[in-house]
C-alpha positions as CSV (number, residue, x, y, z in Angstrom):
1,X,2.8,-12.8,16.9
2,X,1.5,-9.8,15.4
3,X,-0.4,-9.5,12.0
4,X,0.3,-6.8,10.0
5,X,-2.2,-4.6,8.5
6,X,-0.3,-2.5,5.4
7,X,-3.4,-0.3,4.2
8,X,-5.9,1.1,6.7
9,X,-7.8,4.6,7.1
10,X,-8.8,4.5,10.7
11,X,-6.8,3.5,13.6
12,X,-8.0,1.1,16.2
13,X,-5.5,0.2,19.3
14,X,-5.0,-3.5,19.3
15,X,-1.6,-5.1,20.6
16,X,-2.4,-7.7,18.0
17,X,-2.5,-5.9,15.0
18,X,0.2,-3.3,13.5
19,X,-1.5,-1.2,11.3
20,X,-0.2,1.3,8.5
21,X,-2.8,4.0,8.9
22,X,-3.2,5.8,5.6
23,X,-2.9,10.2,6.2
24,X,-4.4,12.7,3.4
25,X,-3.1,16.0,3.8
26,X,-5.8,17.5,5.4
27,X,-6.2,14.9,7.9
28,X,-2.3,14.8,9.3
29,X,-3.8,15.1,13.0
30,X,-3.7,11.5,12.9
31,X,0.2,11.6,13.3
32,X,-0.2,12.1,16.9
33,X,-2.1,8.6,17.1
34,X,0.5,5.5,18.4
35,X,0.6,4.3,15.4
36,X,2.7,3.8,11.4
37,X,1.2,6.0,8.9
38,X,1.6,6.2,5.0
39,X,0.7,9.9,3.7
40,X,0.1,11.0,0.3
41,X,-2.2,12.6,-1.8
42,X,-4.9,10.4,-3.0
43,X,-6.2,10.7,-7.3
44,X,-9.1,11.5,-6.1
45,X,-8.5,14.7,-4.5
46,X,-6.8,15.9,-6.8
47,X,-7.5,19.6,-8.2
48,X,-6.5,22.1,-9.5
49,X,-6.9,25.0,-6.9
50,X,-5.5,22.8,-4.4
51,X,-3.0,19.8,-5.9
52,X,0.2,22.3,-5.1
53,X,-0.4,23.2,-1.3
54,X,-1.8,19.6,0.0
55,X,1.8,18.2,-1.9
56,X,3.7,20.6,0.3
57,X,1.8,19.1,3.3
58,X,2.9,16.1,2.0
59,X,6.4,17.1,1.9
60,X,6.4,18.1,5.3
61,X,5.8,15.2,6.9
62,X,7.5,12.7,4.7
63,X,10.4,12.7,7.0
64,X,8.5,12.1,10.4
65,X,10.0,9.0,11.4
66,X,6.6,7.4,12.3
67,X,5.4,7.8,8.3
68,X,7.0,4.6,7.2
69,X,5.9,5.1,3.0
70,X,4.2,7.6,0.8
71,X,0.9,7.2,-0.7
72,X,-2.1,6.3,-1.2
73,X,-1.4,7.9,-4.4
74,X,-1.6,6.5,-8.1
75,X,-3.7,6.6,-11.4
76,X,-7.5,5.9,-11.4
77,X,-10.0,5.9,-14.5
78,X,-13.0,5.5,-12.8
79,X,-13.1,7.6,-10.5
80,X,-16.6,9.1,-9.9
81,X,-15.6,13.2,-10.0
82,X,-14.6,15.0,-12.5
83,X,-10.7,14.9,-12.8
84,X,-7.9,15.5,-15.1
85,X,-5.8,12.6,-15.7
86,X,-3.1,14.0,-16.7
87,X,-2.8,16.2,-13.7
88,X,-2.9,12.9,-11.8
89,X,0.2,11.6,-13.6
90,X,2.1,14.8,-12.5
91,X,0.6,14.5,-9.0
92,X,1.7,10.9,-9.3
93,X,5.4,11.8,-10.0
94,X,5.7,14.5,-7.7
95,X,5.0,12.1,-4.6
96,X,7.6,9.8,-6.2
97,X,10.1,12.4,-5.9
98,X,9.2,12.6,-2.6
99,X,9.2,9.3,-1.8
100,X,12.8,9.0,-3.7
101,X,13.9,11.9,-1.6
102,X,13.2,10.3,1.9
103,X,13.9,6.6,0.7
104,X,10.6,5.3,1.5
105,X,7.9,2.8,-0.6
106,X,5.1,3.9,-1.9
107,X,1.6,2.7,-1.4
108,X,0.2,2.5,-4.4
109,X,-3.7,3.4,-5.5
110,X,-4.4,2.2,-9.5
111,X,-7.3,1.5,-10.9
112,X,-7.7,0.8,-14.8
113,X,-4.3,2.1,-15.1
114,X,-1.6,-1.0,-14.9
115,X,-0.2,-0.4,-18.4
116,X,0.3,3.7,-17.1
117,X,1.7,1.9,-14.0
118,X,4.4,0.0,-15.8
119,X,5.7,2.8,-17.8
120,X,6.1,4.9,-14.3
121,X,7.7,1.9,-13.1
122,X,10.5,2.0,-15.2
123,X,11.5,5.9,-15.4
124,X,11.5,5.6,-11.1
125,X,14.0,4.4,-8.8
126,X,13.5,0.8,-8.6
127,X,15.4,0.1,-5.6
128,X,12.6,1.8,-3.9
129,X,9.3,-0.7,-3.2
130,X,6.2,0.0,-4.6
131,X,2.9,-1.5,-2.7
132,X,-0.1,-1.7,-5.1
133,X,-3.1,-1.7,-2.2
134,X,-6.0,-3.7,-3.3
135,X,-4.7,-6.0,-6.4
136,X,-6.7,-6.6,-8.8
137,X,-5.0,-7.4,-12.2
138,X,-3.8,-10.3,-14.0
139,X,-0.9,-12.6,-14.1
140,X,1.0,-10.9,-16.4
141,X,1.0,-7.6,-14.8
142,X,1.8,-9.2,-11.6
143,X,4.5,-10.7,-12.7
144,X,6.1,-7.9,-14.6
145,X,5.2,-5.9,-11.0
146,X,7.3,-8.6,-9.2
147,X,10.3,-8.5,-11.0
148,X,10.3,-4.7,-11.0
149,X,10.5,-5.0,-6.9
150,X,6.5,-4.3,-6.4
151,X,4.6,-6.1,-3.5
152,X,0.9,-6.5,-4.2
153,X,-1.6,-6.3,-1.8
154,X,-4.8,-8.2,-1.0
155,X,-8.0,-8.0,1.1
156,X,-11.6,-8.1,0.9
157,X,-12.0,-9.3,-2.9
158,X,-10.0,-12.9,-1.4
159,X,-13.6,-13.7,-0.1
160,X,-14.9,-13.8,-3.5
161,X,-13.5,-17.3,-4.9
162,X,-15.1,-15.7,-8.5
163,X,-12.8,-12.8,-8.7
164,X,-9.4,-12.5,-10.8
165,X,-7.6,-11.5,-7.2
166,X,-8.8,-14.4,-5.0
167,X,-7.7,-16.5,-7.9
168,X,-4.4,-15.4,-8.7
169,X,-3.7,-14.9,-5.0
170,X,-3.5,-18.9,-4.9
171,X,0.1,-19.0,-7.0
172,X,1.9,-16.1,-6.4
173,X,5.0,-15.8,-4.0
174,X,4.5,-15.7,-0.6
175,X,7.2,-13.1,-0.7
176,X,5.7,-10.6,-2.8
177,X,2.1,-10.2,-0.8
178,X,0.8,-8.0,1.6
179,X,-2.3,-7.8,3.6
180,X,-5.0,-5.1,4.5
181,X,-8.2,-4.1,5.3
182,X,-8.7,-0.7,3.5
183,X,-11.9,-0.4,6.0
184,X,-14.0,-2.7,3.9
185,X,-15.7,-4.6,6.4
186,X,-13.4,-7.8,7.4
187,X,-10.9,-7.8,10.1
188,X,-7.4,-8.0,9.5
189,X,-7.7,-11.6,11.3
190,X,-10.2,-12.3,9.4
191,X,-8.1,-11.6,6.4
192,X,-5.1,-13.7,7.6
193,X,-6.9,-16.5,8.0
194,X,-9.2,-16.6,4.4
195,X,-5.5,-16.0,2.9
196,X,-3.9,-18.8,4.9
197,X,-6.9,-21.2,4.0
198,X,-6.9,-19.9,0.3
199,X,-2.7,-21.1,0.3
200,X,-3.1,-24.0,2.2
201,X,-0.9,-23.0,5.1
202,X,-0.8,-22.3,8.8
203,X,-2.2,-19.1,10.0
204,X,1.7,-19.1,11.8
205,X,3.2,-19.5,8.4
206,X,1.5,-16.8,6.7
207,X,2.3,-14.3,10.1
208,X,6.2,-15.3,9.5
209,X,6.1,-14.5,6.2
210,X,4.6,-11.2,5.9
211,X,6.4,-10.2,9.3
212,X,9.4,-10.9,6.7
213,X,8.0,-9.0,3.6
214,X,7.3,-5.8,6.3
215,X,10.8,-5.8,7.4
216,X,12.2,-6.4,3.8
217,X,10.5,-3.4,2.3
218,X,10.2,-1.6,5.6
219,X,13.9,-2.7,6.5
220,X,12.3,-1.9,10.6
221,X,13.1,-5.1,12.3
222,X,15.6,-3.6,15.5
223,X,18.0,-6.1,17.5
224,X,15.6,-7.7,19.4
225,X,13.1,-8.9,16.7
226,X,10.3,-6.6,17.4
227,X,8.8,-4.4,14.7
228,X,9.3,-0.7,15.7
């Protein structure tokens, strides 16, 4: 069985492991790798000189077969340049349009930004999955993401027992989670198997069950089973 890695910046070739390598618009030389790729425009490269031509690289792409969502893209507070966050927003929407265009999820980037999140949430096409990379609210905002058909994703903070993720990782459905490594330092094996301990199931069970989420968002399950 295969685990799946949703959010990942560099490409490593492991039968083991599908990985959904994550493409900025200058960097779209990675879609001739052997791999699944989400691209988008990230908040943090976000300008002014430049927002307008790296979306059109965006939109050029979006309809390569091997880019499976749009994004990283999002809202984030904290980021450590200067920005404009309102300009953000309308980057934001703009890759939703694409990403409503081509029928593909988006991978989602927030940070300090949930409340923002919500109220995008419900002008978009809901029917469309959202991935929010890197969870880290509370209950409540998971919960509201869950019934607005959002998948939330986890990875290095579930080996802190201390943070907010790791703990509300423990109770939420199996159905709504996702994975990942986002390059910070732990496997995607290793992930699996602090997740699987942290739920108290099989390493087996946990593979099933996000193989299922990945082919319920992804809808990319063929015939014979495999992932494509």
């Amino acid at each position: 069985m295969q685990y799946i890695d949703i959010h990942t910046h560099t490409y490593q070739a492991n039968p083991e492991v599908v990985q959904l390598v994550n493409v900025f618009p200058g960097e779209l030389e990675k879609l001739e790798l052997p791999a699944l790729f989400s691209v988008g425009l990230h908040p943090w490269h976000v300008a002014e000189d430049t927002w307008n031509d790296q979306l059109e690289l965006v939109g050029s792409v979006a309809g390569n077969p091997a880019v499976m969502a749009i994004g990283e893209t999002g809202l984030d507070k904290k980021v450590a340049i200067p920005y404009n966050y309102n300009l953000q927003g309308l980057v934001f929407e703009k890759q939703l349009g694409i990403a409503e265009q081509w029928n593909k999820p988006v991978i989602i980037h927030c940070v300090r930004s949930y409340s923002e999140m919500l109220f995008y949430r419900k002008k978009s096409v809901q029917s469309i999955p959202w991935i929010f990379h890197w969870f880290n609210a509370g209950e409540q905002v998971a919960t509201e993401l869950i019934r607005k058909n959002c998948y939330l994703s986890f990875g290095h903070l579930l080996f802190n027992p201390q943070n907010r993720a790791c703990q509300l990782f423990r109770d939420l459905p199996l159905e709504r989670i996702f994975l990942e490594t986002d390059d910070a330092g732990y496997t995607i094996r290793e992930v699996y198997h602090q997740a699987a301990a942290i739920r108290d199931i099989s390493l087996e069970e946990l593979i099933i069950v996000i193989r299922e989420n990945f082919a319920r968002c992804f809808n990319t399950v063929t015939g014979n089973g495999k992932l494509e």
